[in-house]
N, C-alpha and C positions, 0 to 999 in steps of 0.2 A: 456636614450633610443636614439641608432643613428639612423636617418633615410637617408638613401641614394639611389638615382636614378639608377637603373641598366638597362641595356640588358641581356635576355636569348633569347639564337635561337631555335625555336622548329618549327622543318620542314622547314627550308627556311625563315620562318615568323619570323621577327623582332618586338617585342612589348612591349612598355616601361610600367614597373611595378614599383609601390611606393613600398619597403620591408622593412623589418624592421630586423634587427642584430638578432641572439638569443639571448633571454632572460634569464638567469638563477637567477631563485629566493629560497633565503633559503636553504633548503635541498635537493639541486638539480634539483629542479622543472625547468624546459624548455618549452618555450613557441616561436609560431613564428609564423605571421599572414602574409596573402598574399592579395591584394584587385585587380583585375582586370576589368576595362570597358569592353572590347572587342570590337570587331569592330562591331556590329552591333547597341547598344547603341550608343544614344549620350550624353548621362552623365553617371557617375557613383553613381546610386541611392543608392549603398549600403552605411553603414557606421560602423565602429569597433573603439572601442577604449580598450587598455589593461593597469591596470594603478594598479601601489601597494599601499593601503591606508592602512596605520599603519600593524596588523597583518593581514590583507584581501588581497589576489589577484583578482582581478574583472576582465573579461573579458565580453564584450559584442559586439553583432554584431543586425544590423538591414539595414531592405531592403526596402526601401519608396516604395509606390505607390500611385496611384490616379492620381486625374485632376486637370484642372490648373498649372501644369509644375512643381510641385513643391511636388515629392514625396522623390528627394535628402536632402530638408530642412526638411521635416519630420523623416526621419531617423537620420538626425544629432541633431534636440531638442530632439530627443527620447534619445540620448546616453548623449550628454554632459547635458540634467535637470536630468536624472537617477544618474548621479555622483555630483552635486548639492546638490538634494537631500539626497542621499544616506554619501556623507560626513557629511552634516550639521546636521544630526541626528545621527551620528554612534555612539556618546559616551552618547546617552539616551538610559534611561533601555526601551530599544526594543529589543527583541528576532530577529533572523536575517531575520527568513521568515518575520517578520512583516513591520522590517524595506526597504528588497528588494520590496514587496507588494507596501510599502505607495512612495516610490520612483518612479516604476513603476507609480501609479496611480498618479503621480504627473507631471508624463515627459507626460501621456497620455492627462490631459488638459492643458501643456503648446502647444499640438499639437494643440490641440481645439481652444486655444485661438490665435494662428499664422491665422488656416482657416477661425474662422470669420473675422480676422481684415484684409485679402486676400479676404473678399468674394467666400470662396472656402468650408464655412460650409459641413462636412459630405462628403467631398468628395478627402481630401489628408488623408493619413495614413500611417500605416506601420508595418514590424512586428518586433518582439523584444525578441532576444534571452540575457539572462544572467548567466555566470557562476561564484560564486563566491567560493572560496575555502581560509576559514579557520580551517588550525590546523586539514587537511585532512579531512576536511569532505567539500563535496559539498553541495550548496544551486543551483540548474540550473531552472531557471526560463524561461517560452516561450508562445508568444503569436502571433498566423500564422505559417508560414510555412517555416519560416528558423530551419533549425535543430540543434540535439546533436547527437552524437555518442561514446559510451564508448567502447572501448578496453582493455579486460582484460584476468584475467587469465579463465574465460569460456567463454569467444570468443568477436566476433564484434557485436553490435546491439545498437537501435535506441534507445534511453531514453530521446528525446523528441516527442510529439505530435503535428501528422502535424492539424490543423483546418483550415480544405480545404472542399467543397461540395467534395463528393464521388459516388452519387447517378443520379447524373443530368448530361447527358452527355451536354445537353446546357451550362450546368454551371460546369463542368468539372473542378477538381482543384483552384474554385474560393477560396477566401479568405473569412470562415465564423468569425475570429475574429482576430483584429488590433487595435494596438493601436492610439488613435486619435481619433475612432469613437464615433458617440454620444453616442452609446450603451455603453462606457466604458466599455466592454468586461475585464474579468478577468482573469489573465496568469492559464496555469498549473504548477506547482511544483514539483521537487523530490529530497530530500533527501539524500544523500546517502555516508556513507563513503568510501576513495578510499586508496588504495595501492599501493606500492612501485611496478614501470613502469608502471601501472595505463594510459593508454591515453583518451584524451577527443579530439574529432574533432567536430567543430559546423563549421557551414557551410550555405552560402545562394543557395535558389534553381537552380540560375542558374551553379552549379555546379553540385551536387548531382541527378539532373534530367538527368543526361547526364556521368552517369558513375553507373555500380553495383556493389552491397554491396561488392561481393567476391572480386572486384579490391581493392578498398579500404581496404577490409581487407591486403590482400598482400603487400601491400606497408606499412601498417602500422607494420604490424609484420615482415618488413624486418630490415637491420639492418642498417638502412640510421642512418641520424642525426633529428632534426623535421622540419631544414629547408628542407634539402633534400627531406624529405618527401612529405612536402607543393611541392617543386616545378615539385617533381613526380605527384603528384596529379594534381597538375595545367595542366600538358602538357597531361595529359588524357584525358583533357574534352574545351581544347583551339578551337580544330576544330570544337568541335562538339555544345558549346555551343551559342544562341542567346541571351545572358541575362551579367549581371553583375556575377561576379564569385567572393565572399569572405571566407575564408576558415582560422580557427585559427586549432592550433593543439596545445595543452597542454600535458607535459608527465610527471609524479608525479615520 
């Protein structure tokens, strides 16, 4: 996997992006992630890693938050103890939801145990999206309010669940479950076999808040490449967004 520093100019505005090559794995599959700070941040609290383990593709992305300055180290023990765990048990008879579950719940107190030993108890976390894809069939795990998006042959729409307050406009799109909390809060789940051009877009909210469904459909149903895509995507929501921007795009 190459990784190399580029410029793209969109609008005038010059902004250095980490990207990554496309990926093609097995049967075709293509994959291409994009991570952006933006200028209003001043870290990039998101974190992504895409990684091929024996017959598994794993992708995951996660978007820290909290106090104590350290909501970019909570994202990053959430992805690299999920791959940890998730290799060191992958060839015990564990069924796949079980084994993605116990990984999860394993990345969620190495976050626990970073905040106590910060003095930051209950108060850094993050969310945690996961997609694993064996032998076409998806496992997409998610906990908060980074997304999934499936595109297929009956249309575009959302197959993961935001856990967000909805009801309290004081608390407006608050975060009701993250990994790291004491509650140890438990992801949602879905199943699902996929098909040939099959795309999957996960996504953190500083993107997705800041562009609609029907654009995203469009660009995904065009006939880019998945980098093109991504970088279509990106330059949609570059002005408009205040937030970290991460964005993978998988095409079966």
């Amino acid at each position: 996997m190459i990784q190399i520093q580029i410029q793209i100019i969109i609008k005038n505005q010059i902004m250095k992006i980490l990207e990554k090559t496309i990926i093609t794995v097995g049967n075709n599959m293509e994959y291409f992630s994009i991570s952006y700070k933006g200028d209003i941040r001043e870290k990039n609290e998101d974190y992504y890693k895409n990684e091929t383990f024996k017959d598994s593709q794993i992708f995951l992305i996660a978007d820290g938050m909290g106090g104590c300055k350290y909501g970019e180290k909570a994202s990053e023990i959430a992805v690299e103890e999920f791959l940890i765990c998730f290799k060191n048990h992958y060839d015990e008879k564990l069924s796949m939801k079980d084994l993605i579950y116990g990984s999860i719940h394993h990345a969620g107190y190495k976050i626990l145990d970073f905040s106590k030993s910060n003095n930051c108890l209950n108060n850094i976390g993050t969310t945690f999206l996961a997609t694993i894809i064996k032998e076409n069939t998806m496992y997409l795990f998610n906990i908060g309010d980074s997304r999934a998006y499936l595109q297929n042959e009956y249309g575009f729409y959302q197959i993961s669940k935001d856990h967000i307050v909805k009801n309290n406009e004081n608390l407006k799109n608050a975060i009701t479950r993250g990994l790291g909390f004491l509650s140890m809060d438990k992801p949602d789940y879905i199943i699902k076999e996929l098909n040939a051009d099959d795309q999957i877009l996960m996504a953190t909210d500083g993107f997705y808040k800041f562009i609609d469904n029907s654009s995203i459909e469009y660009i995904l149903k065009s006939n880019l490449n998945v980098k093109e895509k991504c970088n279509t995507l990106l330059e949609n929501v570059t002005n408009k967004s205040d937030d970290n921007i991460t964005i993978t795009l998988i095409k079966i």
